[in-house]
PAZAPA-4460 file (N, C-alpha, C; in steps of 0.05 Angstrom, whole numbers, plus 32768, in hexadecimal, padded with zeros to 4 digits):
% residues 239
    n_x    n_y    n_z   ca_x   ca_y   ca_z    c_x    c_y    c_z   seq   type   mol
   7FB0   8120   821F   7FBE   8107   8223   7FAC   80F0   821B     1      X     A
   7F8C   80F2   822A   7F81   80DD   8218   7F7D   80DD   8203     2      X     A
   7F7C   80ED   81F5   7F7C   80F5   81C9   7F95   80DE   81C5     3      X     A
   7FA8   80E7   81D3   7FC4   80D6   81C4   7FBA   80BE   81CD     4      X     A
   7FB8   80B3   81DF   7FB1   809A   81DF   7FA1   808A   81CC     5      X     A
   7F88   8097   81C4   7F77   8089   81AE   7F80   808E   8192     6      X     A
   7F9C   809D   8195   7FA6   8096   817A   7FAE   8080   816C     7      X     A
   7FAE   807B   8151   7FBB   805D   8150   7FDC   805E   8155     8      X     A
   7FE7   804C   815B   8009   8050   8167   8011   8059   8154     9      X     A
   8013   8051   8145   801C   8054   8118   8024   8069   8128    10      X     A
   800D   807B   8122   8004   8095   811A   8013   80AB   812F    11      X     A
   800F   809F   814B   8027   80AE   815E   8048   80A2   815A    12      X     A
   804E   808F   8150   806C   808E   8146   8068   80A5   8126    13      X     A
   8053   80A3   811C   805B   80B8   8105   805B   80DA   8111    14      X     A
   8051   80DF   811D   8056   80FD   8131   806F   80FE   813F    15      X     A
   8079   80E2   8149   8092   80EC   8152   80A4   80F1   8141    16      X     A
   80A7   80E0   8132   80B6   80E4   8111   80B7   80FA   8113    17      X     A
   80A5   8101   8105   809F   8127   80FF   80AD   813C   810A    18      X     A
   80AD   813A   812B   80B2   814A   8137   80CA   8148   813A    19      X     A
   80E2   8131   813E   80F6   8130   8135   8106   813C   8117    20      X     A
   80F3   8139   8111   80FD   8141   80EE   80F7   815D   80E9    21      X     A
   80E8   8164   80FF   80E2   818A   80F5   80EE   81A1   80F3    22      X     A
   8107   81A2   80F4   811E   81B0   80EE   8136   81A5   80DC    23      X     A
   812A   8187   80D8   8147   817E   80C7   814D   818E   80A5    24      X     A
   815B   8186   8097   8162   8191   8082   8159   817B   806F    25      X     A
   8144   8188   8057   8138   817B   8045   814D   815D   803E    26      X     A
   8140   813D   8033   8150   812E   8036   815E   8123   8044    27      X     A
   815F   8125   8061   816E   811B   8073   8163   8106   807A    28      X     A
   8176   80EE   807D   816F   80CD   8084   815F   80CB   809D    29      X     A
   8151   80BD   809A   8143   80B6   80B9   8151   8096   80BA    30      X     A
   8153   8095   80DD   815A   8081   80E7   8150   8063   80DC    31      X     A
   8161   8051   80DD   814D   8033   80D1   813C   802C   80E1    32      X     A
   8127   801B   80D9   8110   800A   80DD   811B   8002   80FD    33      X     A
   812F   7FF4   80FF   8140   7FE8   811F   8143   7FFA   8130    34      X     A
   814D   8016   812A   814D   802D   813D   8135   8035   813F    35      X     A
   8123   803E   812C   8108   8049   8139   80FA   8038   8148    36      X     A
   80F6   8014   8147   80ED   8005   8151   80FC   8009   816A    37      X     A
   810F   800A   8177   8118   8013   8190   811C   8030   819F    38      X     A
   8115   8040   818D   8113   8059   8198   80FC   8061   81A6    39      X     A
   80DE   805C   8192   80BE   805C   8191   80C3   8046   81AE    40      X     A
   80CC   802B   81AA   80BD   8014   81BD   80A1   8007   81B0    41      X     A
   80B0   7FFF   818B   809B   7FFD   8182   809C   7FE4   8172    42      X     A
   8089   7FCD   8165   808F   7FBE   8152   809A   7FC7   8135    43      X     A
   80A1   7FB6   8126   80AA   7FC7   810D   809B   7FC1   80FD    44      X     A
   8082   7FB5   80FC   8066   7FC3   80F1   8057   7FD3   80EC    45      X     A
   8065   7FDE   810A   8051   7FFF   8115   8067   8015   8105    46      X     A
   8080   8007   8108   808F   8020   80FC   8098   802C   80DF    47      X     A
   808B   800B   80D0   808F   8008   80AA   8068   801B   80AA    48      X     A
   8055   801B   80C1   8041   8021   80B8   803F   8043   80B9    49      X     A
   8056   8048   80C3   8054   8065   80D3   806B   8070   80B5    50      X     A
   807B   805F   80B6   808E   8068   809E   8080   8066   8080    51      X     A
   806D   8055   8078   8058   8058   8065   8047   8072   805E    52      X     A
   8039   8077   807D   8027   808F   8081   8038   80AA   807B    53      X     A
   8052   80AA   8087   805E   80BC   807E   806B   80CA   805B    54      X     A
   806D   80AA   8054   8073   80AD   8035   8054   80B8   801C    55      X     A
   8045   80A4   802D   802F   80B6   8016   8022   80D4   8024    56      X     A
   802C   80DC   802F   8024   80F8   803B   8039   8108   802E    57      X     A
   8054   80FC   8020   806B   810C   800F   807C   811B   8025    58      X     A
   807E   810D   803F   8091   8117   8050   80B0   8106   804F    59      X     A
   80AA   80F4   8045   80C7   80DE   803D   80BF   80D2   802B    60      X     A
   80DA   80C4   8024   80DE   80BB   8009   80ED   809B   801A    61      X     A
   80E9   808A   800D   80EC   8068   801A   8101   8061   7FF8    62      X     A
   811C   805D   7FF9   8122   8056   7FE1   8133   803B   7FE6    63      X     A
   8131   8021   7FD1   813E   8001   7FDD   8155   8009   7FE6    64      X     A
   815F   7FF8   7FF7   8179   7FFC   7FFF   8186   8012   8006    65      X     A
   8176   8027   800D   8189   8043   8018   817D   8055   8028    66      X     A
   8164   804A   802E   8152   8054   8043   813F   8068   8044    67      X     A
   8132   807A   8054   8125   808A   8054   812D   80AC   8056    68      X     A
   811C   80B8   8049   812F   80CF   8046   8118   80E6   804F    69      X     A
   811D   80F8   8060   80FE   8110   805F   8104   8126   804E    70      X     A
   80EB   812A   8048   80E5   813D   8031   80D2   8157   803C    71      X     A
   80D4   815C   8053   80C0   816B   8066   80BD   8183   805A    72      X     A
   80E1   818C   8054   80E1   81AB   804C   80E2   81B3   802B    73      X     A
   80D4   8192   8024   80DC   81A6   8007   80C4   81A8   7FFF    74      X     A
   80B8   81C9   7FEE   80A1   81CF   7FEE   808F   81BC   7FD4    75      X     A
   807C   81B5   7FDD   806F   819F   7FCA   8064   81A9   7FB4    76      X     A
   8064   81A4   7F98   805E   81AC   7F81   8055   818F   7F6B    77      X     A
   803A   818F   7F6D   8035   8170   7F51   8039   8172   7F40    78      X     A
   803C   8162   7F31   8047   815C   7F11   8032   8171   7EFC    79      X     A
   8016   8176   7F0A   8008   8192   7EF9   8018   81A8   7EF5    80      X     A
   802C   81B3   7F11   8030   81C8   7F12   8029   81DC   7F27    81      X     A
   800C   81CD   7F28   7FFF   81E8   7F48   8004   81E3   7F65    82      X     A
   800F   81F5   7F6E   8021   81F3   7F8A   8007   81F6   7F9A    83      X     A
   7FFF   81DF   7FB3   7FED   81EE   7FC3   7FD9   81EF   7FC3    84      X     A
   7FC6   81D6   7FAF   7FAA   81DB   7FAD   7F96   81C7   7FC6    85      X     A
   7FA8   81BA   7FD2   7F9B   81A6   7FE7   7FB1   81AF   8007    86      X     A
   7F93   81BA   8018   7F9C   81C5   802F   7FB8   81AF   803E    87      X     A
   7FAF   8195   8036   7FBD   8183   8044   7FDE   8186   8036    88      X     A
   7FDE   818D   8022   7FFC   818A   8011   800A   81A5   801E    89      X     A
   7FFC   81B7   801A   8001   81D8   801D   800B   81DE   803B    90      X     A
   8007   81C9   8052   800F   81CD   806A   8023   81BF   8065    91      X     A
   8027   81A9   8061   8039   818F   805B   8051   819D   804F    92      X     A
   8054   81AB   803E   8063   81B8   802F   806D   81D4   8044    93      X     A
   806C   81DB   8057   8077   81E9   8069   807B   81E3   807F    94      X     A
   807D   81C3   807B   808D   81BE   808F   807E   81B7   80AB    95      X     A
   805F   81B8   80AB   8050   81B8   80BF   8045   819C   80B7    96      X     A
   8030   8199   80D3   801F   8182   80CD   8001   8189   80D5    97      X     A
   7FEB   817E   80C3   7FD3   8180   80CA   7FCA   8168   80DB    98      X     A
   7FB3   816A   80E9   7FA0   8156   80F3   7F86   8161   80F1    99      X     A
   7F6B   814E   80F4   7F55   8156   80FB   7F40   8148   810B   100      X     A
   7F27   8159   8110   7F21   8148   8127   7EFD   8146   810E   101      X     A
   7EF8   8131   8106   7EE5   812A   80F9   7EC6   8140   8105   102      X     A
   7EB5   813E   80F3   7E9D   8149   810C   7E86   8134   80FB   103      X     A
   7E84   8137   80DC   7E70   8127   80D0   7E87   8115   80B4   104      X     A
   7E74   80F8   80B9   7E83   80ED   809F   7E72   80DF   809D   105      X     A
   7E5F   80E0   8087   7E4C   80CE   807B   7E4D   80DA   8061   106      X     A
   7E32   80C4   8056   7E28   80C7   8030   7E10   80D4   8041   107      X     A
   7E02   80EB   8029   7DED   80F5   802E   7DE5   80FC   8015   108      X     A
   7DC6   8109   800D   7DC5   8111   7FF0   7DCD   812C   7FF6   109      X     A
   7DD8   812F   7FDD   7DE3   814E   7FD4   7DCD   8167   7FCF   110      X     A
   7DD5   8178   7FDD   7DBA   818F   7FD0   7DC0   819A   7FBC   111      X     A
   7DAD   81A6   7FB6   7DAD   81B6   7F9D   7DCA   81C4   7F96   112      X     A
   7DD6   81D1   7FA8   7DE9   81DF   7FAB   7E01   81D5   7FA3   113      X     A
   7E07   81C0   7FAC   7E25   81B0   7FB5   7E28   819C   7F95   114      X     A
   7E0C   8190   7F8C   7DFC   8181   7F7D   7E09   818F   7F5B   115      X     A
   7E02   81A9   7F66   7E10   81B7   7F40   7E29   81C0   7F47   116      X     A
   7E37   81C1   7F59   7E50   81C9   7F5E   7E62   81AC   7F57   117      X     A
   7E53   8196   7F5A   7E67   8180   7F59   7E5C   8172   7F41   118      X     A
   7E48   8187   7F34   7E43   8180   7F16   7E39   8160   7F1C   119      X     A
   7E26   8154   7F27   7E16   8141   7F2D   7DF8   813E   7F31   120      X     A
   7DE2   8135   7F2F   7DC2   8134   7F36   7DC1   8139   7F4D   121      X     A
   7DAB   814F   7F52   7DA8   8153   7F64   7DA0   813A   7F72   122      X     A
   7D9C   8137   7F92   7D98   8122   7FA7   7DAE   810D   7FA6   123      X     A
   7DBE   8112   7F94   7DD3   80FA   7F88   7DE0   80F3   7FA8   124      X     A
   7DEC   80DF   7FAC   7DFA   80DD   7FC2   7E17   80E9   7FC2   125      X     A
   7E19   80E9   7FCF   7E36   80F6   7FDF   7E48   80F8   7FF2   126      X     A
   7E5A   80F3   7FF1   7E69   80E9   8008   7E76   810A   801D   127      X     A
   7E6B   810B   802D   7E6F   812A   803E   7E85   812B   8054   128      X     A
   7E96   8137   8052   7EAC   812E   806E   7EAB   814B   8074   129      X     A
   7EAD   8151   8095   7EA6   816C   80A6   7EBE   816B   80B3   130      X     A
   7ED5   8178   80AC   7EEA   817C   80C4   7EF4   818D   80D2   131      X     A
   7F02   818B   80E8   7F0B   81A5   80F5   7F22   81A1   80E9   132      X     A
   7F34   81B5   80DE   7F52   81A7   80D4   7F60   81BA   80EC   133      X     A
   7F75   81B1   80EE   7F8B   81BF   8102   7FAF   81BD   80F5   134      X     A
   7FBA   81D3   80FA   7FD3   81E2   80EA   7FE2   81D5   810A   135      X     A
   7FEE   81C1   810F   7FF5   81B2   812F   7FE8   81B4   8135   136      X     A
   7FEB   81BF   8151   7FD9   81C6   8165   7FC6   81D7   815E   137      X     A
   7FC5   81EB   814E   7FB2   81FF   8150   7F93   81F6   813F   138      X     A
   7F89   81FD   8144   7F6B   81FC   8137   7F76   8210   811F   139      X     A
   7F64   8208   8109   7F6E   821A   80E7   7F51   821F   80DF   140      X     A
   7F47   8206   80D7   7F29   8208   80CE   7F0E   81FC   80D0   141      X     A
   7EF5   81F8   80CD   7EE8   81EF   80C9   7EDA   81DE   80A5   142      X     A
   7EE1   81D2   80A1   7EE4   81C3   8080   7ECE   81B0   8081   143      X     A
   7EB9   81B3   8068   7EAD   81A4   805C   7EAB   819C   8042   144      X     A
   7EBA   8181   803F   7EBB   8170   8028   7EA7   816E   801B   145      X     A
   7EA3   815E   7FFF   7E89   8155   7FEA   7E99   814F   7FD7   146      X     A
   7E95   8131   7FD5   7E9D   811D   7FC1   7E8E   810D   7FBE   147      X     A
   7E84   810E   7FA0   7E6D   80F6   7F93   7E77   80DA   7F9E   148      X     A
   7E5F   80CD   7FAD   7E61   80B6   7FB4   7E67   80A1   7F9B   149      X     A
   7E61   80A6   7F81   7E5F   808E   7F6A   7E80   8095   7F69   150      X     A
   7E93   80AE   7F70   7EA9   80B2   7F63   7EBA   809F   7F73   151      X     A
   7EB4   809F   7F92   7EC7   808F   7F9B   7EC0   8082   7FB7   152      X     A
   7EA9   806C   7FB3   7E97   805E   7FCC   7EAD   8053   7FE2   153      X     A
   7EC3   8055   7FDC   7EDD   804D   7FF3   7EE0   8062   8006   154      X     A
   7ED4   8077   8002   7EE5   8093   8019   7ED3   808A   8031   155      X     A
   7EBF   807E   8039   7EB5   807B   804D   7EB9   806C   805D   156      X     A
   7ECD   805D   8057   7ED9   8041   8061   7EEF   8050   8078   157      X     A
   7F01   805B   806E   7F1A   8078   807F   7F10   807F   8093   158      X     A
   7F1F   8083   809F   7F1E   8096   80BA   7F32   80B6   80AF   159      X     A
   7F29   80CB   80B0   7F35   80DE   80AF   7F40   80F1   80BF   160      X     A
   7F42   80EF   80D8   7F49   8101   80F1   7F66   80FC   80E9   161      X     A
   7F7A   80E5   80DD   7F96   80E5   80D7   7F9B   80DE   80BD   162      X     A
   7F87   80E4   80AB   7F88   80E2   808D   7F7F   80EF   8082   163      X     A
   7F93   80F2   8065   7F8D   8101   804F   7F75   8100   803E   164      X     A
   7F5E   810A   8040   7F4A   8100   802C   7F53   80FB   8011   165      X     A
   7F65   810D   800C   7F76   811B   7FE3   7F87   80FD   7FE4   166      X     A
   7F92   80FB   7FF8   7FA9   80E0   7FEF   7F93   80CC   7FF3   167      X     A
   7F82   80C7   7FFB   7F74   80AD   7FFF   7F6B   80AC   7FE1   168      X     A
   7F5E   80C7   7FD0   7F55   80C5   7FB9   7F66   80BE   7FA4   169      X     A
   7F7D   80C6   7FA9   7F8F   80BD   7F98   7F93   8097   7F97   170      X     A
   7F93   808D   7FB1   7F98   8075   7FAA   7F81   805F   7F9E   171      X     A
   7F6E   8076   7F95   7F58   8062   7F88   7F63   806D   7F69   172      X     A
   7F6C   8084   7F60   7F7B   8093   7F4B   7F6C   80A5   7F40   173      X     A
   7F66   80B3   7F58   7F59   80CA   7F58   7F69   80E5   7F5C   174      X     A
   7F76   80F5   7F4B   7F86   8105   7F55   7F78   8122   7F4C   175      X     A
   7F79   8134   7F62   7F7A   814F   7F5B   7F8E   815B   7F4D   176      X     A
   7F85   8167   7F31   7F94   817E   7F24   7F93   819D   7F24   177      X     A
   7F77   81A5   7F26   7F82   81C0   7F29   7F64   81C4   7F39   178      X     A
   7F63   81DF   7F51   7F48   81DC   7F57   7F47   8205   7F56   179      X     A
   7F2E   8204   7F4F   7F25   821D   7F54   7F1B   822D   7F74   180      X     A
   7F1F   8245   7F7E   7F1E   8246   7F95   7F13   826A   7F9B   181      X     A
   7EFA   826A   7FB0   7EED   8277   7FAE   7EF0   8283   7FC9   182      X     A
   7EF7   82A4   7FD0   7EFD   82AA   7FEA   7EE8   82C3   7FF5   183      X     A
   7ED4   82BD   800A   7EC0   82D6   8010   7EC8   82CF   8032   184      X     A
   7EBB   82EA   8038   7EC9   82F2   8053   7EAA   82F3   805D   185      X     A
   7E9F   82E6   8075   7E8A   82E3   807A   7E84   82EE   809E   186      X     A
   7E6D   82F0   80AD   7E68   82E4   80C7   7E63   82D1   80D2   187      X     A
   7E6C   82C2   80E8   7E6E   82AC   80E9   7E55   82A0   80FC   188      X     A
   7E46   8290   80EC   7E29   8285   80F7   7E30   827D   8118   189      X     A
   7E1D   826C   8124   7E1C   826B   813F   7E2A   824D   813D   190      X     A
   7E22   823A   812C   7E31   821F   8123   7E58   8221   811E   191      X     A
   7E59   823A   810B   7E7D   823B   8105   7E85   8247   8114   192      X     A
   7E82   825B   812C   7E81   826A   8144   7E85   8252   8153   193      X     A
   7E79   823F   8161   7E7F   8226   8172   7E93   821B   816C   194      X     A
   7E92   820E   8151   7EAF   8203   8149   7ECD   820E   814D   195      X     A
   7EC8   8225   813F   7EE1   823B   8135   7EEB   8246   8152   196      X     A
   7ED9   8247   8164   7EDE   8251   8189   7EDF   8279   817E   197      X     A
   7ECC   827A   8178   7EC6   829A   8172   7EB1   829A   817D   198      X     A
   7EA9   82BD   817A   7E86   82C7   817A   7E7C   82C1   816C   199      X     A
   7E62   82BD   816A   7E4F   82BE   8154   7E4D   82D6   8149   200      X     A
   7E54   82DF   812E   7E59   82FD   811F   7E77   8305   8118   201      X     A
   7E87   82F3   8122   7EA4   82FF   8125   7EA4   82F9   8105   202      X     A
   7EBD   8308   80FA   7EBF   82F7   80DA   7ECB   82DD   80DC   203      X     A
   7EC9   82D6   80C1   7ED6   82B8   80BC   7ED8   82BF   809E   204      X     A
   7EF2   82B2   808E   7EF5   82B0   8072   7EE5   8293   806B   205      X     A
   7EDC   8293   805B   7ECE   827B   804B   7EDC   8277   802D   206      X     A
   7EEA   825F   802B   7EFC   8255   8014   7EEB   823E   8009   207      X     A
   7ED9   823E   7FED   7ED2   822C   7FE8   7EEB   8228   7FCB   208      X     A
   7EF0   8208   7FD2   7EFE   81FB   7FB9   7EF1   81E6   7FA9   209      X     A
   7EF0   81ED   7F8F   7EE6   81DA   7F80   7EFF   81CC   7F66   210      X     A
   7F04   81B8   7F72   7F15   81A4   7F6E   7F12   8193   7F4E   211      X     A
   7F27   818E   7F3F   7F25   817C   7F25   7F34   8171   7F23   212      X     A
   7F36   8161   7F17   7F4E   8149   7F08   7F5E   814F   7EF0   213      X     A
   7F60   813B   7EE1   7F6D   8144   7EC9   7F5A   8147   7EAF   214      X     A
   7F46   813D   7EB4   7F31   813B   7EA2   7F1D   8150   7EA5   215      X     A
   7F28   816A   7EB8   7F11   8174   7EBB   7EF4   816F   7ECC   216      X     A
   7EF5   8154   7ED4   7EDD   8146   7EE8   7EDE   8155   7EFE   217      X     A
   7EC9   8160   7F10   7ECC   816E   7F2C   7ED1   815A   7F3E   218      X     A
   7EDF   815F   7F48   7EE8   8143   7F60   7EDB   814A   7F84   219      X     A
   7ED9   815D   7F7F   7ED4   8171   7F9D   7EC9   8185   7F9D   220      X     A
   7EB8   8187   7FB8   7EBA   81AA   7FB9   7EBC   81AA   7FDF   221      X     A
   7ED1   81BD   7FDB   7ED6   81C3   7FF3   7ED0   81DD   8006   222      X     A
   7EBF   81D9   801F   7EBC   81F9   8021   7EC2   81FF   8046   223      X     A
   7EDC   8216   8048   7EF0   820B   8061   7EE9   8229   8067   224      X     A
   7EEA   8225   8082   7EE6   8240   8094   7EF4   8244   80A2   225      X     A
   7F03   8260   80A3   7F18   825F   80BD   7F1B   8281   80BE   226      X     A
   7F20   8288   80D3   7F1E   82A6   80E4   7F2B   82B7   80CF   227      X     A
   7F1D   82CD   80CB   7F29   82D6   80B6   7F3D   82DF   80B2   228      X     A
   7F49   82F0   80CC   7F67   82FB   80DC   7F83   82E5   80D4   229      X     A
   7F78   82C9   80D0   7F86   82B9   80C5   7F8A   82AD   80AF   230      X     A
   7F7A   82BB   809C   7F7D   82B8   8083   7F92   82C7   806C   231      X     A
   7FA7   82BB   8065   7FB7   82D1   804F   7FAD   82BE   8037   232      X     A
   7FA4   82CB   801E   7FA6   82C5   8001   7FB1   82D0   7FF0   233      X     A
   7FC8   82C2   7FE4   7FDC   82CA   7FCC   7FDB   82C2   7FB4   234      X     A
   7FDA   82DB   7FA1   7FD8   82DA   7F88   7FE7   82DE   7F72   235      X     A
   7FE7   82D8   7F61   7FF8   82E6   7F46   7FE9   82E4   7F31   236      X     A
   7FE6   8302   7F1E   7FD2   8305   7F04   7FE6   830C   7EF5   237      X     A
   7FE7   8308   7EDA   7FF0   8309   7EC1   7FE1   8314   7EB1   238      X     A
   7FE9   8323   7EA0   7FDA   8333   7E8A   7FE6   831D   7E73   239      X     A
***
């Protein structure tokens, strides 16, 4: 009860939305700006800001004169083609909702490691975001971000416990096109064991994604941990 409280209001009129809308049928109108403002008990600031948040997340559509429409159930696909390459779209697109609860968000130098993966000098700076992500209610993963600080010195400014890092990048016009993605089945240290609410030794899948644009530039690398028992990965090969 106190979590909801320190939410911003937006953000809990955009959950109730949601949860109203979680069985509707793809396209179906949501109420006007005057009814949600009296339903919530809210200004219609809070509710054009909640109806915003919802449109760039691709859960509604805002068109002049004919209102808002949700798009919850229809499965999300970009103009590339690849269904599913950003955890945040891939839930979104079934109809669920993510949140997270931050753990680290600063610039730090990059090591060696992270440094040739994001194809940058080593010690280069870097912008690092540590999250717990959650599928609703449930805990899903443990996620660590890495995005070159010269690529986009604005991500540090965000709060991300109710934001998209991928849509924030986009509105500087930074878009992901296609990312590569790496899956090993590991034990889980005494650090991802605390987080994850396991033993230390139990398994965990480890998904690192390394993220690009249209140019080929690495935009990310992403590397998310979550119990392995909960991991399905689906494929298709072509000869």
């Amino acid at each position: 009860m106190e979590d909801e409280k320190r939410r911003p209001l937006y953000f809990q009129v955009k959950e109730k939305i949601l949860k109203e809308l979680e069985h509707s049928p793809y396209y179906s109108p949501l109420p006007g700006e005057r009814e949600l403002c009296e339903t919530y008990n809210v200004s219609r600031p809070t509710v054009r800001k909640a109806l915003k948040e919802l449109e760039d997340d691709n859960m509604i559509v805002t068109l002049r004169g004919k209102g808002s429409f949700y798009l919850g159930n229809r499965i999300y696909t970009d103009r590339s083609g690849h269904d599913g390459i950003t955890f945040y779209k891939s839930v979104k697109s079934s109809g669920q909702y993510t949140k997270s609860k931050v753990l680290v968000q600063n610039v730090e130098p990059a090591s060696k490691e992270i440094s040739k993966k994001l194809q940058i000098e080593e010690e280069s700076s870097v912008f690092h975001l540590e999250r717990l992500r959650y599928i609703g209610e449930e805990l899903y993963s443990l996620t660590d971000s890495y995005i070159s600080y010269d690529l986009c010195s604005e991500l540090l400014q965000y709060e991300y416990s109710y934001r998209s890092l991928h849509a924030t990048l986009e509105q500087y016009g930074i878009k992901i096109i296609r990312a590569k993605k790496v899956l090993e089945i590991k034990p889980a240290s005494f650090y991802e064991a605390m987080h994850l609410q396991i033993s230390e030794g139990n398994p965990i899948s480890v998904m690192e994604t390394i993220s690009y644009d249209e140019k080929d530039q690495v935009i990310e690398v992403a590397i998310s941990k979550s119990l392995a028992y909960k991991t399905r990965y689906e494929m298709e090969v072509y000869n």
